[in-house]
C-alpha positions as CSV (number, residue, x, y, z in Angstrom):
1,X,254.3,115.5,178.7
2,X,250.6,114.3,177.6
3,X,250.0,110.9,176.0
4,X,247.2,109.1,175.2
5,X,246.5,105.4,175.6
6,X,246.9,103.4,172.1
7,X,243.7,100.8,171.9
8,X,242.4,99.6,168.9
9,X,239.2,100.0,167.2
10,X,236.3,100.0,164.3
11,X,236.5,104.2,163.6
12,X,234.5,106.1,160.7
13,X,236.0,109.2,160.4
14,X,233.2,111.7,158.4
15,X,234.6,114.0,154.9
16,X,233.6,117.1,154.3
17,X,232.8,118.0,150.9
18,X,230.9,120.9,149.4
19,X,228.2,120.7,146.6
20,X,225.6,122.2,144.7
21,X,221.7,121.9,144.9
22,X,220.2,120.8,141.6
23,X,216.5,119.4,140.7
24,X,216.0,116.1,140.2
25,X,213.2,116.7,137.9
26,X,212.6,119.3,135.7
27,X,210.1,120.1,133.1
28,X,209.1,122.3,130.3
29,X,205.6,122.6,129.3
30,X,205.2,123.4,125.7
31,X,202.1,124.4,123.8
32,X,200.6,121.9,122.2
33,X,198.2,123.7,120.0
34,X,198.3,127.1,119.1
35,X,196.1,129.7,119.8
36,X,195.7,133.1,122.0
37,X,195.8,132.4,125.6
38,X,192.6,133.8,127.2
39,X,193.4,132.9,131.1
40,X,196.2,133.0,133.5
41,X,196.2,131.3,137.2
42,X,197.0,134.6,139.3
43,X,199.1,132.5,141.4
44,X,201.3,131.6,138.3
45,X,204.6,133.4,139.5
46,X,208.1,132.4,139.2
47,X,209.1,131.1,142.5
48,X,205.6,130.3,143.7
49,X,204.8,126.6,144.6
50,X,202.0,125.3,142.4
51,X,199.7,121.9,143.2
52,X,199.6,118.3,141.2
53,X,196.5,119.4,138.8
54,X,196.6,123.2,139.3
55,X,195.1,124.8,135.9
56,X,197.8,127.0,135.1
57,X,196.5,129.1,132.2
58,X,194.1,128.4,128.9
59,X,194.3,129.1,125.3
60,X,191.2,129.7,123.1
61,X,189.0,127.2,122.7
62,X,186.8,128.3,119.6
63,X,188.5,126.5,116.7
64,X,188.8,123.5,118.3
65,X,185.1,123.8,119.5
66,X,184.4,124.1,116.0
67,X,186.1,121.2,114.8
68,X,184.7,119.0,117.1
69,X,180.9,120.4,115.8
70,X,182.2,119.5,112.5
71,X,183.2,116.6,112.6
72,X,180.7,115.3,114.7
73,X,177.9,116.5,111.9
74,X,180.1,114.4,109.4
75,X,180.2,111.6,111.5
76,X,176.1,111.7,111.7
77,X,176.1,112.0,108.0
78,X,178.2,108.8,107.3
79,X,176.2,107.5,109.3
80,X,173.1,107.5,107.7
81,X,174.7,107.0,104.3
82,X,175.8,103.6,105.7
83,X,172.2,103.1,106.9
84,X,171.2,103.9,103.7
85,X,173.5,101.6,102.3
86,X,173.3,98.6,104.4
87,X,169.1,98.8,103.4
88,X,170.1,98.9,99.6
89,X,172.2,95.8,100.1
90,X,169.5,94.3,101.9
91,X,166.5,94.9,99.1
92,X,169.8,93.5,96.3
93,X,169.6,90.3,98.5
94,X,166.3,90.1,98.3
95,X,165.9,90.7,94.7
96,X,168.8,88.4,93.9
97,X,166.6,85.4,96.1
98,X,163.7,86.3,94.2
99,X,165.3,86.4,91.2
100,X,167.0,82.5,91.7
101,X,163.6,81.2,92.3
102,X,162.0,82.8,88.7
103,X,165.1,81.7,86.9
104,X,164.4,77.9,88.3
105,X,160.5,78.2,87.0
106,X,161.7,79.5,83.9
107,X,164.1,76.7,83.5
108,X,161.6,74.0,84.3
109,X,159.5,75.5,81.7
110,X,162.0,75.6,79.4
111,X,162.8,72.0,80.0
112,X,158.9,70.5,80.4
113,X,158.3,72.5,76.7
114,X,161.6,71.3,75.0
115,X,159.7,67.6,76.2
116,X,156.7,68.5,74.6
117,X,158.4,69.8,71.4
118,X,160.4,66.6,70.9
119,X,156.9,64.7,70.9
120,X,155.4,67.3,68.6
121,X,153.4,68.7,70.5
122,X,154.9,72.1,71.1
123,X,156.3,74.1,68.2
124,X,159.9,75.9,68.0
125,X,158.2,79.3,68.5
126,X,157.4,77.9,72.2
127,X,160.8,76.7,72.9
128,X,162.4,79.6,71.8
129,X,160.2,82.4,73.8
130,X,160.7,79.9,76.8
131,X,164.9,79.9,76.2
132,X,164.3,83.9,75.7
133,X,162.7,84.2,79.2
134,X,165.3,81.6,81.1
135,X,168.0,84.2,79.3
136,X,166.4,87.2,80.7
137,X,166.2,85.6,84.6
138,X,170.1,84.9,84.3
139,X,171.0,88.4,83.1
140,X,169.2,90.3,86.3
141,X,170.5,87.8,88.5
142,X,174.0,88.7,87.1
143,X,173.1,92.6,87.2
144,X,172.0,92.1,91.0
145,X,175.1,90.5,92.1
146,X,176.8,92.7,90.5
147,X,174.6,95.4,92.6
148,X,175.4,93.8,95.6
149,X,179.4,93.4,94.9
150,X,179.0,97.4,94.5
151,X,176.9,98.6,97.7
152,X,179.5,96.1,99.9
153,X,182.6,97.9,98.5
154,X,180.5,101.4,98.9
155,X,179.6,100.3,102.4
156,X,183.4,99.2,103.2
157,X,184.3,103.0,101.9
158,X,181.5,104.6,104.0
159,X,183.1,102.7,107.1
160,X,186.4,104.2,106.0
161,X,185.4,107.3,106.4
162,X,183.5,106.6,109.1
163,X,186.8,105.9,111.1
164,X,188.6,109.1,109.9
165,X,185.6,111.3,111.1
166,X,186.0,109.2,114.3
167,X,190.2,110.0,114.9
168,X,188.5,113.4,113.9
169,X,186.6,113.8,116.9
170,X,189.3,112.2,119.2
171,X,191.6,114.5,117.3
172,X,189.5,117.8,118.3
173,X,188.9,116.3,121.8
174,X,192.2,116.4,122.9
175,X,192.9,119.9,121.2
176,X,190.1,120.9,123.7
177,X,192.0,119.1,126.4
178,X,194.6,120.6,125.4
179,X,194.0,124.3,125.6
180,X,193.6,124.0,129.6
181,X,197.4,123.7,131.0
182,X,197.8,121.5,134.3
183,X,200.6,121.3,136.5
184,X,201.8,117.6,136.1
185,X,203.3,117.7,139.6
186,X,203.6,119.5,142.7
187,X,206.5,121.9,142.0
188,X,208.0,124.7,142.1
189,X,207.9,127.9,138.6
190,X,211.6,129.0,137.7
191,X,210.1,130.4,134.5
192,X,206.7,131.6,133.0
193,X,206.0,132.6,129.6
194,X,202.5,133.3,129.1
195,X,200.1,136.3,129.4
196,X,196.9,136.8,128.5
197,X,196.6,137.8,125.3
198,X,199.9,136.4,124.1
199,X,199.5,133.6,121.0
200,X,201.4,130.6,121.7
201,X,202.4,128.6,118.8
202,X,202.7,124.6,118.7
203,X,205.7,123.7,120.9
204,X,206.9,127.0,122.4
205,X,207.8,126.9,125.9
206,X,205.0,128.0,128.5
207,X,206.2,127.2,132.1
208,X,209.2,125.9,133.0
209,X,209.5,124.0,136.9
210,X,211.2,121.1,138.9
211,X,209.6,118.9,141.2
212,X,209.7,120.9,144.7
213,X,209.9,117.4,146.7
214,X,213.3,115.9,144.9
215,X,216.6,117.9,144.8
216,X,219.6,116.6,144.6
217,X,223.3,117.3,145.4
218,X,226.5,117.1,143.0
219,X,229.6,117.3,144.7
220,X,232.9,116.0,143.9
221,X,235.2,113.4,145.6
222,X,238.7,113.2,144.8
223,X,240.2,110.6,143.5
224,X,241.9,108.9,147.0
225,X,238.4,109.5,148.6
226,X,236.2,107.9,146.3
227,X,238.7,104.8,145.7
228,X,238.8,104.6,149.8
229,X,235.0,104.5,150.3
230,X,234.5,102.6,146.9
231,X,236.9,99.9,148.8
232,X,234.5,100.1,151.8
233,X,231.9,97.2,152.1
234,X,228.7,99.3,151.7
235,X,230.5,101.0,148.7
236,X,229.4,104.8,147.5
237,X,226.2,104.1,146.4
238,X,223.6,103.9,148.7
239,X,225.5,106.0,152.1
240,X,223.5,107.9,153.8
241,X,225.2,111.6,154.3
242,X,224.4,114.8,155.6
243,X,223.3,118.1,153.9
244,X,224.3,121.0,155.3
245,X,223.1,124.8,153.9
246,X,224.3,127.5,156.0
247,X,222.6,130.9,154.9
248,X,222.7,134.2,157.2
249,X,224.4,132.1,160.1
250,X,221.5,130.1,160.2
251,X,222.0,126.2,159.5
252,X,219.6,124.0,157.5
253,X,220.0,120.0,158.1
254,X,218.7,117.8,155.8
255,X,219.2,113.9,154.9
256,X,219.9,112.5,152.0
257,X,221.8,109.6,149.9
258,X,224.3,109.0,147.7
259,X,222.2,107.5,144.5
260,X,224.6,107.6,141.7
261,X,227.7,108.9,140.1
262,X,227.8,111.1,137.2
263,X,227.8,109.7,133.3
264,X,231.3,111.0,132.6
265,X,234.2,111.2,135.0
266,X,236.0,114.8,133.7
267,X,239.7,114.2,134.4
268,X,240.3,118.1,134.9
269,X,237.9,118.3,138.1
270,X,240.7,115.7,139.9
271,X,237.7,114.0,141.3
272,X,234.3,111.3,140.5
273,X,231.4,113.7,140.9
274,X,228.9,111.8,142.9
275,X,224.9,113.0,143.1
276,X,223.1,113.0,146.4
277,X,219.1,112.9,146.3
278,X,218.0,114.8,149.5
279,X,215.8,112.7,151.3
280,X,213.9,115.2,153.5
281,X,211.0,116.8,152.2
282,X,212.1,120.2,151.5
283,X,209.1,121.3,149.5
284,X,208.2,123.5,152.9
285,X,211.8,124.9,153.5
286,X,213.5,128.0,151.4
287,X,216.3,125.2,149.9
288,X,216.6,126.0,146.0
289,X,218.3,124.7,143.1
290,X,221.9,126.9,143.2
291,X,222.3,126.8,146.6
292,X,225.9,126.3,148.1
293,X,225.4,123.2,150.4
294,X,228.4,121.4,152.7
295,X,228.1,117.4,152.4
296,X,229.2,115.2,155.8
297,X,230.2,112.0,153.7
298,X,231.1,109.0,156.2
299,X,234.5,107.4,155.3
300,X,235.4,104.0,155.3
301,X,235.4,102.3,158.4
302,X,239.0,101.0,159.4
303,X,239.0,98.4,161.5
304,X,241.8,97.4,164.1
305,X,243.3,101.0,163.6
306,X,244.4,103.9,166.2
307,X,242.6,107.2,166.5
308,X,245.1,110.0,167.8
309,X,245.6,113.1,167.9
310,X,247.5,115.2,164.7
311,X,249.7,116.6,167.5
312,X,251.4,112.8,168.2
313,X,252.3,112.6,164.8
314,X,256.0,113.7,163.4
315,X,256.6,113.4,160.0
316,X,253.1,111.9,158.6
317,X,254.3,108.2,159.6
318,X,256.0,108.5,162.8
319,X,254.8,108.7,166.6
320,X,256.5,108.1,169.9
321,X,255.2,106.1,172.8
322,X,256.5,106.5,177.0
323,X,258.2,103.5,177.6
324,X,259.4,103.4,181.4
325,X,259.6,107.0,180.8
326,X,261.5,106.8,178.1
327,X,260.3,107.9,174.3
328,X,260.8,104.9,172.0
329,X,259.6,105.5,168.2
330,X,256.9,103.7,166.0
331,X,256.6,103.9,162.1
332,X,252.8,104.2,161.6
333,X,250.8,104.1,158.4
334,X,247.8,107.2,158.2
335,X,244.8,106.1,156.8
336,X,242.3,109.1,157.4
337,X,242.0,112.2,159.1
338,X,238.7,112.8,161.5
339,X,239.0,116.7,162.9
340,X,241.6,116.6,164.7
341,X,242.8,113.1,165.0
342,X,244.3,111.3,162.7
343,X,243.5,107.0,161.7
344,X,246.4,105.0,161.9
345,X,248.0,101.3,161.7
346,X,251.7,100.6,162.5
347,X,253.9,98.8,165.2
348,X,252.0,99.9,168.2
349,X,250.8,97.5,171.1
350,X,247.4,98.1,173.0
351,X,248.0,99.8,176.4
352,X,251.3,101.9,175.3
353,X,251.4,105.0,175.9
354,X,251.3,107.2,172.4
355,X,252.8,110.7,173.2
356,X,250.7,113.8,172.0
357,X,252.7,116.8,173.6
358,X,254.6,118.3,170.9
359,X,258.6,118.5,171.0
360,X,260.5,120.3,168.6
361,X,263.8,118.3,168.8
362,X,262.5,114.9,169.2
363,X,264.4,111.8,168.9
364,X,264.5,108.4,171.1
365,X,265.6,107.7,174.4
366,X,264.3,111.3,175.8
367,X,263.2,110.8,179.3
368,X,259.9,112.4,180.3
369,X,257.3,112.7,182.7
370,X,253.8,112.8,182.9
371,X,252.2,116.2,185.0
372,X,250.0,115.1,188.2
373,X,246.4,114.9,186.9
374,X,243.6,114.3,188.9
375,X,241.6,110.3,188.8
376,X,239.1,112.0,186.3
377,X,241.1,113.9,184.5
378,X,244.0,110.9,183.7
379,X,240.1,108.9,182.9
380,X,239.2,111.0,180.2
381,X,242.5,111.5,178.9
382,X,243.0,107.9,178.1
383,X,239.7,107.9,176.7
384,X,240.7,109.8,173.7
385,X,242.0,106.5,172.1
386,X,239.4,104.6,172.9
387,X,236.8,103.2,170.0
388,X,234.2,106.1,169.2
């Protein structure tokens, strides 16, 4: 019979799971004004790569153009009405100092003949055409402040509607903006919607495209899996794995990472769907979203286990080892499968001999026999045990 030699070791078998390629990032550019569109980038085709900043197609500019002229020649007009204004307030502050200091001569005069009167000197005539004048001063000094309350509130107005031509312009500035359609980010078209010709109204969908640079996997673990690597000290999140997509025999490699696990676990999938962000750039390769991709997930890593072979094992927890030619049994415990061996724990002793030839009526205290190997061939054979 064969055997190998039992020796224990740190062993990280990998799981193969297989998963779907999805974009990370994907967006829909809507219209955001309406109008006819007048120019489309030739190379806007579905499937075609497009650069960060590429002008993708433009809508008609004239109505925007013409609410910017608009409100710009409002704009000019409030402005000189405020002009205008501010100089009327100035000539009522004038007029209002002016009229303070004729008010105060009339009121000294008023006063000095009122003196004169009361030593009979002056005559009530006097008095009374001096109280008349002092009367008059006080009501255009009233009438101007009153002036000047009004131009301040009609200046305040004017400024008003200074401001609202003002969002005006900004307004009509980025309507103008927006009538030239840039691509936001390097990426690849999976829809188009636009022709020249075509009117596109506010909000309908234009272009559709993902990020080229970012794809991502979603594949499933099952249940035991994910609870095994979960257990693991570097956890699910964060391992690195391998992306395989095999198309026409050919076999495309890429690296990526496990960044997150979906929102909902769905009991019916018997599994915790985990996403994979491919960390290659693949903006140069044929990958797509849709594409059916194999994952190489490493397991967990079991420390002070056996690796065997699947042929030494009876029963999924039994295995036998050559004692003095003799097979004696051992109850193991199996952990993890890796290709063709299997990760195990149990009652076995560095240095035995684990048997791997298989025996269809096994049982204890079978003698056996080893065939005659040569040195390197009994080397590598006892190797197979061995930490990997």
């Amino acid at each position: 019979v064969d055997s190998v030699l039992a020796q224990k070791g740190v062993f990280q078998p990998n799981l193969t799971v297989y998963g779907e390629v999805q974009a990370s990032r994907e967006v829909d550019l809507r219209s955001l004004v309406a109008g006819k569109v007048i120019w489309v980038n030739p190379d806007l085709k579905v499937g075609a790569r497009v650069e960060q900043g590429t002008e993708l197609f433009k809508i008609d500019p004239f109505s925007f153009e013409t609410a910017m002229a608009s409100a710009k020649s409002n704009q000019n007009e409030t402005l000189a009405r405020i002009t205008e204004n501010e100089a009327r307030i100035r000539i009522e502050e004038s007029r209002i100092a002016r009229t303070k200091d004729q008010l105060a001569l009339a009121e000294n005069d008023l006063e000095r003949i009122s003196s004169l009167k009361d030593r009979g000197t002056a005559t009530d005539k006097q008095v009374e055409d001096r109280a008349l004048i002092v009367s008059q001063r006080n009501q255009t000094l009233e009438q101007s402040e009153l002036n000047l309350v009004a131009e301040k509130a009609r200046l305040e107005q004017l400024k008003a509607i200074l401001t609202r031509y003002e969002w005006s312009i900004a307004q009509a500035q980025r309507d103008l903006k927006d009538t030239v359609f840039t691509a936001p980010s390097t990426g690849i078209v999976s829809a188009k919607n636009v022709a020249v010709g075509r009117l596109l109204g506010v909000n309908d969908m234009a272009v559709s495209m993902y990020e080229s640079d970012r794809l991502e996997v979603h594949a499933t673990l099952t249940d035991q899996r994910f609870g095994r690597i979960q257990s693991d000290d570097d956890g699910v999140i964060g391992r690195p794995v391998e992306v395989i997509w095999d198309v026409g025999g050919e076999e495309f490699r890429f690296n990526a990472k496990i960044e997150r696990i979906t929102a909902q676990i769905e009991s019916n999938r018997g599994g915790v769907e985990v996403i994979a962000v491919i960390a290659d750039p693949v903006s140069k390769s044929p990958l797509r979203p849709g594409a059916f991709v194999e994952l190489i997930v490493p397991d967990k890593k079991f420390s002070n286990h056996y690796r065997i072979p699947e042929t030494a094992l009876y029963g999924n927890d039994t295995v036998y080892v050559i004692r003095e030619g003799i097979l004696e049994s051992r109850r193991v415990l199996v952990h993890a499968f890796s290709e063709e061996f299997a990760i195990i724990s149990g009652d076995l002793i560095d240095g035995e001999e684990v048997l791997t030839t298989r025996i269809a009526e096994i049982s204890d205290g079978i003698r056996v026999k080893k065939p005659r190997t040569s040195g390197a061939d009994n080397l590598e054979n006892q190797l197979l045990g061995k930490v990997q």
